[in-house]
C-alpha positions in Angstrom: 138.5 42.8 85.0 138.4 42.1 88.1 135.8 44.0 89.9 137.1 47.0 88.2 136.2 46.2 84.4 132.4 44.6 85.0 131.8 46.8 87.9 133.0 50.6 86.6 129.5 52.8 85.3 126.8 50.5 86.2 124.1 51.7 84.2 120.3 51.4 84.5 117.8 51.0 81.6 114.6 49.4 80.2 114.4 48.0 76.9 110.6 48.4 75.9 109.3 50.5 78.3 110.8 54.0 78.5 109.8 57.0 76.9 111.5 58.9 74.3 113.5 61.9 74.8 116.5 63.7 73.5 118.3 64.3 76.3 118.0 62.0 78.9 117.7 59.3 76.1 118.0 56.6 78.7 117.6 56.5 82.4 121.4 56.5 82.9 122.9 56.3 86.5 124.9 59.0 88.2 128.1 58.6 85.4 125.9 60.1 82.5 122.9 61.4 84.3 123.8 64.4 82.7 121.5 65.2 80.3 123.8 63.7 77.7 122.9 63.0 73.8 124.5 59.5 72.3 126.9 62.3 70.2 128.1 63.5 73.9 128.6 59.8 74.8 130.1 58.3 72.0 132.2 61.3 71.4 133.8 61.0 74.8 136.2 58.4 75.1 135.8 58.1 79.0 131.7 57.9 78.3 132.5 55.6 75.7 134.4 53.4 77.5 131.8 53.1 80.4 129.4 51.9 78.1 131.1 49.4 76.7 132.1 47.8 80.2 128.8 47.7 81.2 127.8 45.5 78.7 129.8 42.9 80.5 127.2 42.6 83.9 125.4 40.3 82.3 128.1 37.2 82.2 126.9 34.3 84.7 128.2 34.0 87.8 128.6 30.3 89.0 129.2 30.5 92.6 125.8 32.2 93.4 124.0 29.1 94.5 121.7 30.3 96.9 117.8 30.7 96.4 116.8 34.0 98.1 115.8 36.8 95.2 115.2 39.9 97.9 117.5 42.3 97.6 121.2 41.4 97.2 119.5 37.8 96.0 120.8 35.8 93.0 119.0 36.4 89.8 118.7 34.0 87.0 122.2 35.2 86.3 123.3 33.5 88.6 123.5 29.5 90.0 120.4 29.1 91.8 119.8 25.9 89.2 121.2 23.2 91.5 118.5 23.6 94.1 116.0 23.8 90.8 117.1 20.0 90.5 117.7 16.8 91.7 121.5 18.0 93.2 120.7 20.3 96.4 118.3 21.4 98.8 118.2 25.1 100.0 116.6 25.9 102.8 116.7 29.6 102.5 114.6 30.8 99.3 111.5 29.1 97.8 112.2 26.3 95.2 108.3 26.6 93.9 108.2 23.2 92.7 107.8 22.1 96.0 103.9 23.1 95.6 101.5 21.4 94.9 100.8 23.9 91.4 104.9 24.4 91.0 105.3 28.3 89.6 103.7 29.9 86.8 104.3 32.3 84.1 103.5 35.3 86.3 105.4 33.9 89.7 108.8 32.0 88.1 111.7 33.5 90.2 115.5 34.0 88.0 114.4 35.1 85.1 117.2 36.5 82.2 114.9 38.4 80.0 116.2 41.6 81.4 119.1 40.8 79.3 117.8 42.0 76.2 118.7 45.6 78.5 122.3 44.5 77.9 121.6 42.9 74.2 120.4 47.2 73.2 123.3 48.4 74.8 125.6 46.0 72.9 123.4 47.4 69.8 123.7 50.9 70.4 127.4 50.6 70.7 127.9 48.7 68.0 125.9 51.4 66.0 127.2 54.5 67.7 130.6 54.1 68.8 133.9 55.6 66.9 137.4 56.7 66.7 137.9 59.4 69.1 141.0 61.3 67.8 144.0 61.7 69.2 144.7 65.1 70.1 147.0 65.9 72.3 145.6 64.6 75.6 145.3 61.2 77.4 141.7 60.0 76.5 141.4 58.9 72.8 140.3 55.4 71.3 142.2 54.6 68.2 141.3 52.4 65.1 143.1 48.8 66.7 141.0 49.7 70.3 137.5 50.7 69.1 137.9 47.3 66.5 138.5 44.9 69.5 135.7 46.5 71.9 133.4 46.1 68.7 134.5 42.4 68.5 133.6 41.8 72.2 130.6 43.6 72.3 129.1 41.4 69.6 130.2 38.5 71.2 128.3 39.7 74.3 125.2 40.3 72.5 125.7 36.7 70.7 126.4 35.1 74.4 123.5 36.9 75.9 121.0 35.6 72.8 122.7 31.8 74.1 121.9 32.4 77.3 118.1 33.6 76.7 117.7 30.1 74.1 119.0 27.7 77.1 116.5 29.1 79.5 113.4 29.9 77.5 114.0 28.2 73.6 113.2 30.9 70.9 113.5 34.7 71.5 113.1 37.9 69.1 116.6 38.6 67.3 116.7 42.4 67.7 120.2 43.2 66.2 120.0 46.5 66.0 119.0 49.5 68.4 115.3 50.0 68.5 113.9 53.4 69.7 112.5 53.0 72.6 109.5 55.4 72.0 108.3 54.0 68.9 105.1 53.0 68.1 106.2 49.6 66.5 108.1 48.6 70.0 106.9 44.5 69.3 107.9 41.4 68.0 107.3 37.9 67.5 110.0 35.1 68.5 112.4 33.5 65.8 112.4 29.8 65.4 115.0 27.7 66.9 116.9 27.5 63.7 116.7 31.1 63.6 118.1 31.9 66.5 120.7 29.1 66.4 122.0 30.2 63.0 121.8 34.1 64.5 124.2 33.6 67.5 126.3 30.7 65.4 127.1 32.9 62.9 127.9 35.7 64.9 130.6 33.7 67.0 131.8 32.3 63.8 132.4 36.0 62.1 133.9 37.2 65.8 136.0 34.5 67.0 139.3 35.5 65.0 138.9 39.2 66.3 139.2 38.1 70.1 141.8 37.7 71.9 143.5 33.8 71.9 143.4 33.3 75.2 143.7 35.2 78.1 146.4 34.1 80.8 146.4 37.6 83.5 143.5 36.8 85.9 142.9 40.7 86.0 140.9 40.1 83.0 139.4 37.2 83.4 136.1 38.1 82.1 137.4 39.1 78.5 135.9 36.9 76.0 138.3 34.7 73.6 138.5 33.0 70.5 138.5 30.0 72.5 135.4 31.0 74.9 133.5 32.2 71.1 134.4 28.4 69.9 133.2 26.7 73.0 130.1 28.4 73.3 129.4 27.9 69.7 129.6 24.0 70.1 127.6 24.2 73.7 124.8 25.8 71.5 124.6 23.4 68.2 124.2 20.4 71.1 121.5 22.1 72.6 120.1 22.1 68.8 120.6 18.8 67.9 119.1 17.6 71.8 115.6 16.2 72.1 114.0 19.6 73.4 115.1 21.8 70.9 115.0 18.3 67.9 111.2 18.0 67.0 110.9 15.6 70.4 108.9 17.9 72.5 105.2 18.0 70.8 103.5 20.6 72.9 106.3 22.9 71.4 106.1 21.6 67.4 102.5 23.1 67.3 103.9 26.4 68.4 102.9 29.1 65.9 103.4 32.8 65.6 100.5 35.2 64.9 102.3 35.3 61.5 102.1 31.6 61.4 105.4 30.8 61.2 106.0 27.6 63.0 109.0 27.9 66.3 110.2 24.6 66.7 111.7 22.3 64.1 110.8 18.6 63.1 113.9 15.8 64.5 116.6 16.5 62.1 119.5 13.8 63.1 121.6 15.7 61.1 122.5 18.3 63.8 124.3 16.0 65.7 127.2 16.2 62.9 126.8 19.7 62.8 127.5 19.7 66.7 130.0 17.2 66.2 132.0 18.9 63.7 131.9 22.1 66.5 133.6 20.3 69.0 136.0 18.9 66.9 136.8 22.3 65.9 136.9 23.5 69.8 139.1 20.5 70.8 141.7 21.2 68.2 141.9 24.8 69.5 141.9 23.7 72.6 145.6 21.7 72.4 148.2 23.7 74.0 145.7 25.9 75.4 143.4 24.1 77.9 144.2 20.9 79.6 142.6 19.5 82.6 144.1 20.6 86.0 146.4 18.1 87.5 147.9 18.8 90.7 151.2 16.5 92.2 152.3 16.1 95.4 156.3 15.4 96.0 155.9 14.5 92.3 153.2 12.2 92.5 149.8 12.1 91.1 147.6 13.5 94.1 144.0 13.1 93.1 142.2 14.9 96.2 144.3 18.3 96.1 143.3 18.0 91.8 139.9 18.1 92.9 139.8 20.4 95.2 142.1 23.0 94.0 141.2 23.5 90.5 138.3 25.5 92.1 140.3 27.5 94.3 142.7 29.0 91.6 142.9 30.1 88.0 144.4 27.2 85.6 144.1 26.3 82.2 141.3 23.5 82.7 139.3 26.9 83.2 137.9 28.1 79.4 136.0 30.9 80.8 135.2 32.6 84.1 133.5 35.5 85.8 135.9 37.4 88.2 133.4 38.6 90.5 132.0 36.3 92.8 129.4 35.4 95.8 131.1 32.7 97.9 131.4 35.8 100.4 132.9 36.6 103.9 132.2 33.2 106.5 131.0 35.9 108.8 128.3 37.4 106.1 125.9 36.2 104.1 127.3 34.2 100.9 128.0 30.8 99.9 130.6 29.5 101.7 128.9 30.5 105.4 125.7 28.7 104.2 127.9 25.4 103.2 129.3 26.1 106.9 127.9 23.9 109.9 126.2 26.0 112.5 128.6 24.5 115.4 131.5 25.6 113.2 132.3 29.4 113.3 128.8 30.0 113.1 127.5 28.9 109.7 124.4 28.8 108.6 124.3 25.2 107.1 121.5 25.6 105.0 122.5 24.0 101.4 122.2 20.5 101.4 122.9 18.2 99.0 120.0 15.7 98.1 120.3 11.9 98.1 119.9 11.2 94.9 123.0 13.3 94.1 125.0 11.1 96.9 123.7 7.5 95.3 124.5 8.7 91.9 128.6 9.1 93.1 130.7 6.1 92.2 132.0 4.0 94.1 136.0 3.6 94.4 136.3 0.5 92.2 134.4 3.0 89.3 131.4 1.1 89.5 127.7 2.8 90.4 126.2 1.8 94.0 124.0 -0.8 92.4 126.5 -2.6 90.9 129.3 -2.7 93.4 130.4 -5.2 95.4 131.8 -3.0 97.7 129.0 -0.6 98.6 126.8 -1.6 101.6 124.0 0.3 104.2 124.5 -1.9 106.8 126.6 -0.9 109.8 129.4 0.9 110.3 133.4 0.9 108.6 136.0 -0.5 110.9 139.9 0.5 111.5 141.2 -0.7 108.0 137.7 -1.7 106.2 138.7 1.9 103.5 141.9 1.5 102.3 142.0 4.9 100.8 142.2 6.4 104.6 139.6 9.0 103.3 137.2 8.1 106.0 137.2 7.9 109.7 136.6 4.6 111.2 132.8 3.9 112.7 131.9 6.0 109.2 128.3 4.7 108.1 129.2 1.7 105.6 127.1 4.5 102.9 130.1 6.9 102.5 132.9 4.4 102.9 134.8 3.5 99.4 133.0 6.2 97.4 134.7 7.9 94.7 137.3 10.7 95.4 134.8 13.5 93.7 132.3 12.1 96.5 134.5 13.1 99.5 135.2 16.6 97.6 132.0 17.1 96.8 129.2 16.2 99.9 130.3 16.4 103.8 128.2 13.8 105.5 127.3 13.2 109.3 130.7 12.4 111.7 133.1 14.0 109.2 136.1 16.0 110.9 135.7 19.5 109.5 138.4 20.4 107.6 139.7 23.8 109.7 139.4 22.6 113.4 139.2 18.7 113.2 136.2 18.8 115.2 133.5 16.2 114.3 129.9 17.6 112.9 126.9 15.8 113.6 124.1 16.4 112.0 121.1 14.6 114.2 119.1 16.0 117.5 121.3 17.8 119.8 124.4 18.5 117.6 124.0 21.9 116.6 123.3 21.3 112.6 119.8 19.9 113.3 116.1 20.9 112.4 115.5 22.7 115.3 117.3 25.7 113.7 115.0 28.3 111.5 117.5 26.7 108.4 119.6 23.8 108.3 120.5 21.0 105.7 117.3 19.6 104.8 118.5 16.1 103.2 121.4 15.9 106.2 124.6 16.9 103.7 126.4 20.0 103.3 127.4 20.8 99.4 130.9 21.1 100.3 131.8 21.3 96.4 133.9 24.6 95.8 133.7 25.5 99.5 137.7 26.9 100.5 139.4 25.2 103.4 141.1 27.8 105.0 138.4 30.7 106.1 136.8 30.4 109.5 134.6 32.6 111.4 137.3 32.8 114.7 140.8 34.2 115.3 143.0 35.3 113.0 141.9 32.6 110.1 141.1 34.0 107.1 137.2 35.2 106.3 137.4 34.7 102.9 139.1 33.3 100.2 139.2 34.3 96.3 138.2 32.4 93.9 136.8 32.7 90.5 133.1 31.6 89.2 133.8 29.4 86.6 131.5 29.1 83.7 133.6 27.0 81.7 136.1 24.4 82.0 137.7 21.8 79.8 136.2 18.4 81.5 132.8 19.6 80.4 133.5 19.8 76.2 135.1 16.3 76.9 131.8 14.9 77.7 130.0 17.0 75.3 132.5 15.6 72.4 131.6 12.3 73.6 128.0 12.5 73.4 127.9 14.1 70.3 130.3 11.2 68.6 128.1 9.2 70.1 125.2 10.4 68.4 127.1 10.4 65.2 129.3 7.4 65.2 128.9 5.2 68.0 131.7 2.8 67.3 134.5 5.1 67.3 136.6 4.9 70.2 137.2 8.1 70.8 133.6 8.1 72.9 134.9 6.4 75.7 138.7 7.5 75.4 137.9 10.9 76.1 135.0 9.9 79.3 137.8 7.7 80.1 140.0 11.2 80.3 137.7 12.6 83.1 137.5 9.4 84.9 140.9 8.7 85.3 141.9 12.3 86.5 138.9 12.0 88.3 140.9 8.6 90.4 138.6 6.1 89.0 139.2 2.7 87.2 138.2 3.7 83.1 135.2 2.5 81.5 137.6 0.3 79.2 138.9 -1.3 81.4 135.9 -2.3 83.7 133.3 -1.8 81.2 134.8 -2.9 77.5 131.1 -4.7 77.1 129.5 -1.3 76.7 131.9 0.1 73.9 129.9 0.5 70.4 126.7 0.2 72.1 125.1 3.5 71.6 122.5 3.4 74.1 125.0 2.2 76.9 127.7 4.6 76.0 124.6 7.6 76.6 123.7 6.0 79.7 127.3 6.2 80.5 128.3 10.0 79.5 125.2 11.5 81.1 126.4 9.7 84.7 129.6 10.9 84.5 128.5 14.5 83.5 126.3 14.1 86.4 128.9 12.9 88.8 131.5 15.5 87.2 129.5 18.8 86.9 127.2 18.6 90.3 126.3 21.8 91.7 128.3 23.7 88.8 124.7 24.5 87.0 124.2 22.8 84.3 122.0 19.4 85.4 119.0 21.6 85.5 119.3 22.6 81.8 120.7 19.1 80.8 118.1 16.7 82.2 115.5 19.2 80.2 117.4 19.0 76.7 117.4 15.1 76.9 113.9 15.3 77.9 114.2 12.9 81.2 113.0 15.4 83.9 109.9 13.4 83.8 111.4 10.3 84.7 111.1 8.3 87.8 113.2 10.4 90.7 116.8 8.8 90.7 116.7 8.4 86.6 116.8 12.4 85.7 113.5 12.9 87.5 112.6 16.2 88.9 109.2 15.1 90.1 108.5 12.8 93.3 109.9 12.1 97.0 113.4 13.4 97.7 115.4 11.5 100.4 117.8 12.0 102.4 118.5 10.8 106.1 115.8 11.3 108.6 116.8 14.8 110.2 113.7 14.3 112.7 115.0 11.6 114.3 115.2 11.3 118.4 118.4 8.9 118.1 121.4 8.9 116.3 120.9 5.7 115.2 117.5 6.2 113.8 119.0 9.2 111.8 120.8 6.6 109.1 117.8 5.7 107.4 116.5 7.1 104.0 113.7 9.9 105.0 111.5 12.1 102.3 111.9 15.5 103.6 110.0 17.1 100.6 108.0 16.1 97.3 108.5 18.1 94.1 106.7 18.3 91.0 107.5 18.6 87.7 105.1 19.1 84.7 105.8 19.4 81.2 105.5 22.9 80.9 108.6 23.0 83.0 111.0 21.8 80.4 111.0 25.7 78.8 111.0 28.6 81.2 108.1 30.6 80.9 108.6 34.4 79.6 107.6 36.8 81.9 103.7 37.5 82.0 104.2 41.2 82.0 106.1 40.9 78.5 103.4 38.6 77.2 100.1 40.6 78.6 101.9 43.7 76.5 102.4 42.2 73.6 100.2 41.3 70.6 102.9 39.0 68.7 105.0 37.2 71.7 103.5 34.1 72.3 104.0 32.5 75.6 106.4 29.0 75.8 104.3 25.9 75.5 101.6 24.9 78.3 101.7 27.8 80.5 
């Protein structure tokens, strides 16, 4: 559904604190605000129905990058995780790790632990809902329909219990409906192997009753066998990671009241167990997914690739959330604040950091530091970038990058793509600091941004497209790090980075790089840059620089901590603006590599224990 299915019967609810009553059993909205038992609901096909599709609000939605959490704000259900990292810089919203103390257990903003709301629901449903006859009339749920909603419901609950371990580790399993007025409403977190055998199993047992795949972009959000299998995989190489593999001490010591023990002791032995997951996904996956190519007169055309699988539903695309926030260029949503101020009035306020821009390839596949070609000195000349992707009199920085660099960051003196017009972003151009908000580091994110709205005349205000949570390039990488873990002489490790590379318009690692293959420390190094490079700004960085454990590290090497750069916004010249400038310092502590669960749920609970060093 889109915006029809997710959005019909929006129910309200609270999982531990409401108090028991027959009637109005709990808090519903307006749709069943009518002093209705769970016999009247589940006895109602219509009722029924709404309940079930409201168990769907709580699927991610990717194109939600922005910070602020007011009112019509993202939630940690959404994508505010690139400005949580070493990718971009919002200037609306607080990113607390810009303090001197960072956040803390009581003031962390985007927290998901209001889905164990949708995680009861799922349980009540599975519980409570059944045939309704048919007899006669229009609104009945046979045998074959009640089976399927049953099947995606405990997918749901299975994702939403994946979704909780990425953000906070361990969580309570509650898989079935607790009353809400008992007196026994507490519980004490699962270990990690718990939980990861919980929601395994459960998308093992469910897989075969969901649908194969799902072409009709009217139901985008239904989950399939092939979404069950991916997240499966996603979650055993969160398990076998260093965070979640006996490599994070603070968390080995932590113990329930009951004295069970949370997080395991390094077992290499998950990597297979990962492994053998993505094997499984990737032979599903033939025939099913494949990674968006796009040709132009019949020819290979790397840049409209790039750009438009984004823009439009394709079979790279596993899984993805119809509703979205890039939102009307004249409103308040994504796309206006990737806009320049002096270009139909955005708001230019997402930025993308530095250390994002260094880490892009260069065009002959090599990284900045080890290309000949790349230079800060001076500026290109007619001729000096033979893919004609820059302008001459470009600075020498951006000139010869990678194609995903040019599709990804819009840098001062680019021609913006709608009216051609050249945006500036030092003193006196319009996109400078003297605005309340304005691209901190001196780059727009221009990543997933459409090129055909603008704010004037009769050009379209917005532009659909759907939130993807999913897509095919991503499992590539995963498969390779895991087979690296496993066997790091198999070729396969590099054959299938080499996939995402050469769609990508960049030389393969075989060919430029044959000294790294076997090596299993240079083949890591190798799979995390390109997830880096090939993932910016989609979400996941923030969760992947904690599961190897690197956030620590020195700023430019996974760090989260330190000086960021970018070009020096305060200065009086244009010339003095190309030069690398800190505009912020962040910290990081170790604390910071598990979310911490909300202090109201902790100060009201005698067995929940709170995540390590908080």
């Amino acid at each position: 559904m889109i915006k029809k299915y997710i959005s019909i019967a929006a129910l309200t609810f609270v999982l531990l604190n409401i108090s028991a009553c027959k009637k109005n059993f709990l808090d519903v909205s307006s749709e069943l605000a009518s002093q209705l038992t769970m016999e009247e609901i589940f006895s109602n096909a219509t009722y029924s129905r709404q309940w079930h599709r409201n168990i769907f609000t709580g699927i991610v939605n990717s194109s939600g990058i922005i910070l602020n959490t007011g009112s019509g704000g993202v939630t940690g259900l959404d994508n505010p995780w690139p400005a949580f990292t070493d990718e971009l810089k919002n200037a609306q919203g607080t990113l607390r790790s810009t303090t001197s103390t960072g956040y803390n257990a009581g003031s962390a903003p985007f927290s998901r632990w209001n889905l164990f709301q949708l995680i009861r629901q799922a349980n009540i449903f599975l519980e409570k809902a059944v045939v309704i006859p048919n007899t006669g009339g229009t609104d009945f749920i046979e045998e074959a329909e009640l089976t399927k909603m049953k099947a995606q419901a405990r997918f749901l609950r299975a994702y939403y219990y994946y979704l909780l371990f990425e953000l906070y580790g361990p969580v309570p399993i509650l898989d079935k409906s607790v009353d809400p007025g008992s007196s026994e409403l507490d519980f004490e977190r699962n270990s990690v192997d718990e939980v990861v055998k919980f929601i395994s199993d459960e998308l093992t047992a469910v897989a075969n009753q969901l649908d194969i795949q799902i072409t009709d972009q009217n139901f985008l959000a239904l989950p399939t066998k092939g979404v069950a299998l991916a997240i499966k995989a996603k979650l055993l190489v969160y398990a076998a990671s260093p965070l979640f593999n006996g490599e994070f001490p603070e968390a080995l010591v932590l113990t329930n009241p009951s004295g069970k023990k949370l997080f395991p002791v390094k077992d290499d032995t998950k990597w297979q167990k990962a492994l053998t997951a993505l094997e499984e996904f990737i032979e599903f996956s033939n025939g099913k997914y494949e990674l968006y190519r796009a040709n132009t007169n019949g020819v290979y055309d790397v840049d409209k690739t790039l750009y438009e699988m984004f823009m439009k539903y394709n079979n790279e695309i596993i899984w993805a959330n119809p509703n979205e926030l890039w939102g009307n260029v004249g409103g308040d949503g994504t796309q206006r604040r990737a806009t320049p101020r002096n270009q139909g009035q955005g708001f230019a306020c997402i930025a993308v950091t530095q250390e994002l821009v260094d880490d892009f390839f260069m065009n002959d596949g090599l990284p900045i530091e080890e290309s000949p070609a790349y230079s800060e000195t001076g500026f290109s000349i007619a001729g000096e970038d033979p893919s004609n992707r820059t302008e001459a009199g470009t600075y020498r920085m951006w000139v010869k990058r990678e194609p995903r660099f040019y599709q990804s960051v819009f840098y001062h003196g680019r021609k913006w793509h709608v009216t051609n017009g050249v945006v500036k972003f030092n003193k006196g151009n319009g996109n400078d600091n003297s605005a309340a908000d304005y691209p901190w580091s001196g780059y727009l994110m221009y990543k997933r941004i459409s090129r055909i709205v603008h704010n004037t005349g009769s050009n379209p205000k917005t532009d659909y497209h759907p939130s993807i949570i999913f897509r095919l390039a991503e499992f590539y990488l995963l498969y390779a790090e895991a087979l690296n873990e496993v066997r790091p002489n198999d070729p396969k490790i590099i054959e299938y980075v080499d996939k995402i590379r050469e769609r990508a318009g960049i030389p393969k690692l075989s060919v430029i790089k044959p000294g790294i293959i076997g090596n299993k420390d240079l083949q890591r190094e190798a799979i995390r840059r390109e997830m880096r490079v090939e993932l910016c700004m989609e979400g996941q960085r923030y969760f992947d620089v904690r599961r190897w454990m690197i956030a620590g590290n020195a700023v430019g090497d996974g760090g989260q901590a330190g000086s960021f750069y970018g070009m020096n916004m305060a200065a009086n010249t244009e010339a003095d603006f190309f030069k690398r400038t800190t505009y912020e310092t962040r910290v990081f502590s170790k604390s910071m590599y598990l979310f911490p669960i909300p202090l109201t749920e902790i100060q009201k609970s005698k067995k929940l224990i709170q995540n390590p060093l908080w």
